[in-house]
C-alpha positions in Angstrom: 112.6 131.5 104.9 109.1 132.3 104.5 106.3 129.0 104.8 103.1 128.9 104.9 100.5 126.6 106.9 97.1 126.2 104.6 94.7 124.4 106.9 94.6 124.8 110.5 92.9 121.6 111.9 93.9 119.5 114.3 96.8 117.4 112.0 98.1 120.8 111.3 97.6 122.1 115.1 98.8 119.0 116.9 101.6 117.9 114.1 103.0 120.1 112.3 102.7 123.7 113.9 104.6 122.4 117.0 107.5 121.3 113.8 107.4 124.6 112.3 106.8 127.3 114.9 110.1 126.1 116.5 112.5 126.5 113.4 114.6 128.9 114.7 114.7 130.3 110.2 111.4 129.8 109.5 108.9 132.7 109.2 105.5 131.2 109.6 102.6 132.4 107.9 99.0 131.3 108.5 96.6 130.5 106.6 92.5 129.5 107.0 88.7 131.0 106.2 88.1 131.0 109.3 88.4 133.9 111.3 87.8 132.3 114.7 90.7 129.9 113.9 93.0 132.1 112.7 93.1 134.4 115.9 93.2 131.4 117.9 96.4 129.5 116.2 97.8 132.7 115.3 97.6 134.3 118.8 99.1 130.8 120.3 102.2 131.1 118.2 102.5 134.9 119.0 102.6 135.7 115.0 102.1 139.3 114.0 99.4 140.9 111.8 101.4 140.6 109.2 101.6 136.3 108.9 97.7 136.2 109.7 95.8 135.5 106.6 92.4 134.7 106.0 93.1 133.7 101.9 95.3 132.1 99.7 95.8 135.5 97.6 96.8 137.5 100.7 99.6 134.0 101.7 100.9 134.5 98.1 101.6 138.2 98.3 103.5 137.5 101.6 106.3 135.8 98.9 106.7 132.1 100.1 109.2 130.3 100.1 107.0 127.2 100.5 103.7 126.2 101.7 101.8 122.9 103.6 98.6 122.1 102.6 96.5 121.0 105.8 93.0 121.7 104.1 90.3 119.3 103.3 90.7 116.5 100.2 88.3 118.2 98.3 90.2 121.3 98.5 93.5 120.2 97.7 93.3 120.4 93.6 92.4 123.8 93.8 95.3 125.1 96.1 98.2 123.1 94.6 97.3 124.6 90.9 97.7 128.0 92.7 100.7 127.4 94.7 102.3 125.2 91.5 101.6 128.1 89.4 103.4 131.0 91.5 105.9 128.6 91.5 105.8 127.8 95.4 107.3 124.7 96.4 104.5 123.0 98.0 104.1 119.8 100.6 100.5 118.5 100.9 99.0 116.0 102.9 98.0 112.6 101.7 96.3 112.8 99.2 97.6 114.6 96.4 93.3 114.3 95.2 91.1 111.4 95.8 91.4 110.3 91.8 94.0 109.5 89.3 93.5 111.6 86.9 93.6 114.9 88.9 97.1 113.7 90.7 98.0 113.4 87.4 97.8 116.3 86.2 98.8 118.0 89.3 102.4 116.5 89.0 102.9 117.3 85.4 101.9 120.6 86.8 104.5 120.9 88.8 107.1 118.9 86.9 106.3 121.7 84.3 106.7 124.3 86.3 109.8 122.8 87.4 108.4 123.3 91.3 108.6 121.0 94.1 105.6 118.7 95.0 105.7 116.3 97.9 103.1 114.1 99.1 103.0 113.6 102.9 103.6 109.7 103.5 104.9 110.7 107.0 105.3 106.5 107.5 108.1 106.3 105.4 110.0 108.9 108.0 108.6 107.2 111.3 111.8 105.4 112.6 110.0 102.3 113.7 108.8 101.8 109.8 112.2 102.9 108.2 114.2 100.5 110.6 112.0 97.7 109.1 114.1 98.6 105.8 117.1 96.9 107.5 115.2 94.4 108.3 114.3 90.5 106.3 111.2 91.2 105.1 110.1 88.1 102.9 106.6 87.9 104.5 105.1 91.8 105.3 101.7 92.4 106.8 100.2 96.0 107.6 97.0 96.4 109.8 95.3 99.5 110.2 92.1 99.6 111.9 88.8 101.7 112.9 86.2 101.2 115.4 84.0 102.2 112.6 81.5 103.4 111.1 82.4 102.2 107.7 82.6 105.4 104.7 82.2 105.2 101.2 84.9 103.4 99.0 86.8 106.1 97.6 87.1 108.3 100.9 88.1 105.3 102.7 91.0 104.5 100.5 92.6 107.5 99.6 92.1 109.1 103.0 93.1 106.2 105.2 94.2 102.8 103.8 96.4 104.9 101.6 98.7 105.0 104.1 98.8 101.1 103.8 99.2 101.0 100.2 102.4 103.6 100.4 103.8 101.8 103.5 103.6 98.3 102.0 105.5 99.8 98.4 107.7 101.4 100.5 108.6 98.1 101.9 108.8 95.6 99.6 112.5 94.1 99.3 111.9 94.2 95.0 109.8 94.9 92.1 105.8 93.8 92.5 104.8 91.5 89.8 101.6 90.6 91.0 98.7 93.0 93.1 95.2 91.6 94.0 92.3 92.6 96.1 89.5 91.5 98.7 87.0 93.6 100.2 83.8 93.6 101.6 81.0 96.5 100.9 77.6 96.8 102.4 75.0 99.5 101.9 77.3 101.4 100.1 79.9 101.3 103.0 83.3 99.8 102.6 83.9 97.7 105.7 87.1 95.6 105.5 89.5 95.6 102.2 92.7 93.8 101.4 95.3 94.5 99.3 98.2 91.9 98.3 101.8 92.8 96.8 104.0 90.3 95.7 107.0 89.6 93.5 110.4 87.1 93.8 110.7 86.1 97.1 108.1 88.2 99.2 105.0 88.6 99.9 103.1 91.9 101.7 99.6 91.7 102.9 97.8 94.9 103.7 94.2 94.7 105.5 92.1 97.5 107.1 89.1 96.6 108.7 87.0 99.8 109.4 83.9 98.1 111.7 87.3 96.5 113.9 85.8 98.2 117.1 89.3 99.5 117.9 92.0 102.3 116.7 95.2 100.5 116.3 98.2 100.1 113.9 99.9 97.3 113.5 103.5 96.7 111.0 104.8 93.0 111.2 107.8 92.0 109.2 109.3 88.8 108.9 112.1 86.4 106.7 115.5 84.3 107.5 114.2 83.2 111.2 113.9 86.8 112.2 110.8 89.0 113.0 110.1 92.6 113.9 106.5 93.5 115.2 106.0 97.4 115.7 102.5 98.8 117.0 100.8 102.2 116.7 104.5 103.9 115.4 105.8 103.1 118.8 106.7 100.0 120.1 109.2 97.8 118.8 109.0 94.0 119.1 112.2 92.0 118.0 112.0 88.5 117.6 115.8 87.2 116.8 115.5 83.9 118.5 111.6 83.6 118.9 112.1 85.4 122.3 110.9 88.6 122.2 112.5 91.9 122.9 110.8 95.0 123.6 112.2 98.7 122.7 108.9 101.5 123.5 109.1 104.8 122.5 111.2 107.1 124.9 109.3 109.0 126.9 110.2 112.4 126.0 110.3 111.8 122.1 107.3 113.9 120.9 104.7 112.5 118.8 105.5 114.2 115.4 108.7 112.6 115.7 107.7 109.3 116.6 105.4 109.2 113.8 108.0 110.8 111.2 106.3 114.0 110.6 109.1 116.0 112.4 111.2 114.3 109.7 109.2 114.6 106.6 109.2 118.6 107.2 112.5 118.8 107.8 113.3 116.6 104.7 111.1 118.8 102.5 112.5 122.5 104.0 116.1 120.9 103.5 115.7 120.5 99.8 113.7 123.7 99.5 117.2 125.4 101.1 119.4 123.7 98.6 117.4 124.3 95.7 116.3 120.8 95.0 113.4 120.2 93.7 111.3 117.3 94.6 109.1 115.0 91.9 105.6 113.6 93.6 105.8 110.3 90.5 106.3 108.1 92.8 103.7 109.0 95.2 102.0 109.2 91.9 102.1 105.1 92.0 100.8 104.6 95.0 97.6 106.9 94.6 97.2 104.8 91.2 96.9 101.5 93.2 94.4 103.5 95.2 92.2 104.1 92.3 92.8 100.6 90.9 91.2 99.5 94.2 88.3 101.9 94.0 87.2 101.8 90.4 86.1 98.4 90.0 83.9 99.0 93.5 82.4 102.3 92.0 81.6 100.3 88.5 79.7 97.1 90.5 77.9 99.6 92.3 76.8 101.1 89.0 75.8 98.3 87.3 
């Protein structure tokens, strides 16, 4: 099986490389512009001439199989329409694009193509999230926070509360009726925002404070007398009888895993193998909410 790596930054470096170099079926190609980079990676994984490339023509002559896009946002339209179109089934990082309307059309790109597109909400894979499944959940609250500084609206959320927006739908025990927003914006710079879910019988809150003066990640879920706290991916707080019980992260449990990116890769290459292909519409919903969060903040800064 032939993939390729587009992007070789540190999520792909530190994440995902480690994942795929050690497939025992997986010939790994890489890709990136820069030549520096390439040797360096490449030499590190001991890959021949051969799965060095320095551009995304020279990756697609190598005949994938599939392909993970590590690259820049900005660059992520671009490569998807080529990888869609030679009919590559491709995994990119969150997100698909920072706007609706080019997500859109990427998936009915690849729904027309009839080629795999999955969006990498590694969350949904970390095992301390997907336990919370099993878990009452009338009451959910997500914090992810920043020491700062604050960015721009749209970067903000698509790049990083995004991964609020998908946990939080992810979550919810039913269908959300009702969605509403809070956020504060100063020079231009989106400091804190709030997004709320809610339908029959629950209720998830999601907050991201970017000026919080700290990196941290915090999941709490809560309903029938019963509460679950998990922090940073990694520690798991139960709260059966309001006495708290404490399960960390084994120590020799490597990060990717921990955080569900082990999972998401090996979830994506299985249905490559079987011949399944994978639809991106839902992930379609949650970059939606995204731009329903952004667009009215772009418009009042307009007017």
């Amino acid at each position: 099986m032939r993939v390729g790596c587009i992007g070789l930054g540190d999520i792909a470096r530190k994440a995902y490389l480690p994942v795929l170099g050690g497939l025992a079926d997986v010939e790994l190609h890489v890709q990136t512009r820069t030549p520096s980079t390439l040797t360096a990676v490449a030499d590190g994984l001991h890959l021949p001439g051969p799965q060095r490339h320095a551009d995304l023509e020279s990756l697609l002559d190598a005949g994938l199989d599939a392909a993970f896009i590590h690259a820049p946002t900005e660059a992520h339209p671009r490569i998807v329409t080529q990888l869609l179109q030679a009919g590559v089934p491709t995994y990119v990082d969150k997100p698909l694009a920072d706007d609706l309307q080019t997500c859109s059309r990427l998936v009915a790109l690849a729904e027309q193509r009839n080629t795999s597109l999955m969006v990498g909400f590694n969350r949904r894979f970390a095992p301390g999230y997907a336990g919370c499944r099993d878990h009452p959940r009338d009451l959910i609250v997500m914090q992810k926070n920043r020491p700062g500084p604050a960015a721009g609206a749209r970067r903000t959320v698509f790049d990083d509360f995004i991964h609020v927006v998908d946990t939080l739908r992810f979550l919810v025990p039913g269908e959300v009726t009702e969605v509403a927003t809070r956020h504060r914006v100063r020079e231009g710079r989106l400091e804190h925002v709030v997004l709320q879910l809610s339908g029959e019988g629950f209720t998830a809150l999601g907050v991201m404070n970017r000026v919080a003066g700290v990196t941290e990640e915090v999941l709490e879920v809560s309903g029938q007398g019963r509460k679950r706290v998990v922090r940073d991916l990694a520690d798991v707080i139960d709260h059966p009888d309001g006495l708290p019980t404490l399960r960390r992260r084994p120590d020799w449990v490597p990060v990717p895993r921990q955080r569900g990116i082990e999972q998401a890769v090996l979830a994506f290459l299985d249905a490559v193998r079987a011949g399944t292909v994978l639809s991106a519409r839902d992930a379609l919903t949650t970059h939606a909410l995204c731009e329903d969060i952004v667009a009215p903040l772009e418009a009042s800064a307009a007017g």
